[in-house]
C-alpha positions as CSV (number, residue, x, y, z in Angstrom):
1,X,17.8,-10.9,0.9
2,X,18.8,-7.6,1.6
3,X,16.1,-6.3,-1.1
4,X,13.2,-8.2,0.3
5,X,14.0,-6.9,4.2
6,X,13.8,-3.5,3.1
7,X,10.2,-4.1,1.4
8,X,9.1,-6.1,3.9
9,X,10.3,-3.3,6.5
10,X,8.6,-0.4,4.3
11,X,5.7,-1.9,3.2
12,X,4.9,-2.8,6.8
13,X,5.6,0.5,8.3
14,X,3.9,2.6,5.6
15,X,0.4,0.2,6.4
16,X,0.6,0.6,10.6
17,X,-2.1,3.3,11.1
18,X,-2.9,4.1,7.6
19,X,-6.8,4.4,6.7
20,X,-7.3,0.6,5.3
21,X,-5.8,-0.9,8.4
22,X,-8.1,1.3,10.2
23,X,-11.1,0.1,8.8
24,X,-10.2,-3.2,9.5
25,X,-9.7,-2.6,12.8
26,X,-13.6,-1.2,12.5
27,X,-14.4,-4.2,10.5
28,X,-12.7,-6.6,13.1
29,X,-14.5,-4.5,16.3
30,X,-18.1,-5.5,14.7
31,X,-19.0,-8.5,17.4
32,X,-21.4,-9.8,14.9
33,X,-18.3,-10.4,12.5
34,X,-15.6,-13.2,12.2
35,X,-12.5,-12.3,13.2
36,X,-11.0,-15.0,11.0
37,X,-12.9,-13.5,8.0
38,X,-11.7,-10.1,8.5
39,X,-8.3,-11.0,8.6
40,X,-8.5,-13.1,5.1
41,X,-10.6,-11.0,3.3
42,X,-7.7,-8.0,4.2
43,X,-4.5,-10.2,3.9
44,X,-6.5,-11.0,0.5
45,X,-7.2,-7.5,-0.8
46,X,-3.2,-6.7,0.1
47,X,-1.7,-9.7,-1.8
48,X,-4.3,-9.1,-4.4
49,X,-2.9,-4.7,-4.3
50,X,0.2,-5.8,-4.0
51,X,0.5,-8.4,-7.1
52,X,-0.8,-5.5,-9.4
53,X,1.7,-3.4,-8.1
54,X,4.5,-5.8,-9.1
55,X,2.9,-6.6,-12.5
56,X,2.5,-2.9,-13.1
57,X,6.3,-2.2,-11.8
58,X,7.8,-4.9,-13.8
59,X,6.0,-3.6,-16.6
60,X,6.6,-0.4,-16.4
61,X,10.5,-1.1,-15.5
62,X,10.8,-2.7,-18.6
63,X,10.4,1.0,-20.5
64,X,11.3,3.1,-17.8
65,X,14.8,3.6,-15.6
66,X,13.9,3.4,-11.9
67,X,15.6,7.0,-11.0
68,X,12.6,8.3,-13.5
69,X,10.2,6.2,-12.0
70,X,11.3,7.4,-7.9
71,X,11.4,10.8,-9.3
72,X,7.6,10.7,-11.0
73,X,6.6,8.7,-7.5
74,X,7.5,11.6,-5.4
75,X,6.0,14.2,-7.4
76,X,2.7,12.2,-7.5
77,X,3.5,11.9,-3.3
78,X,4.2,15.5,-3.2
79,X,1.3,16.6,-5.1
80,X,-1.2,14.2,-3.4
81,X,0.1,15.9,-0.1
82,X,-0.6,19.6,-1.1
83,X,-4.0,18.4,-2.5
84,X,-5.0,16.8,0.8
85,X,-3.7,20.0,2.7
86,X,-5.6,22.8,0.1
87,X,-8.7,21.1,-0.3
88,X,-9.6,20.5,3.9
């Protein structure tokens, strides 16, 4: 259970103020749209992220040991970082 806190915890954190849940919050702000739609077509396009990022991590688990895969993962983080800071 222990496992599924800490995902639930991260996953959540690393979402509040990011740039999708900002554009929902634009999306949602529209008074001509459904609030109700909004919400389901998000939650929808998160399950639907979030199922190929478990069927691409169990996949990839299967060939690779997880301190490889955390160690590639933060390089891609870092380098996405120092793109986003050089290129603005």
């Amino acid at each position: 259970m222990k496992t599924y806190a800490v995902v639930f915890f991260s996953v959540f954190l690393a979402e509040l103020g990011d740039k999708t849940q900002l554009a929902t919050l634009l999306y949602a702000a529209d008074p001509g749209a459904s609030k109700a739609g909004v919400f389901v077509a998000a939650a929808g396009a998160l399950v639907l992220s979030t199922l190929l990022a478990v069927t691409i991590g169990n996949g990839i688990g299967r060939w690779m040991e997880p301190r490889l895969i955390k160690t590639i993962a933060g390089i891609g983080f870092l380098a996405v970082g120092l793109w986003v800071l050089l290129t603005r």
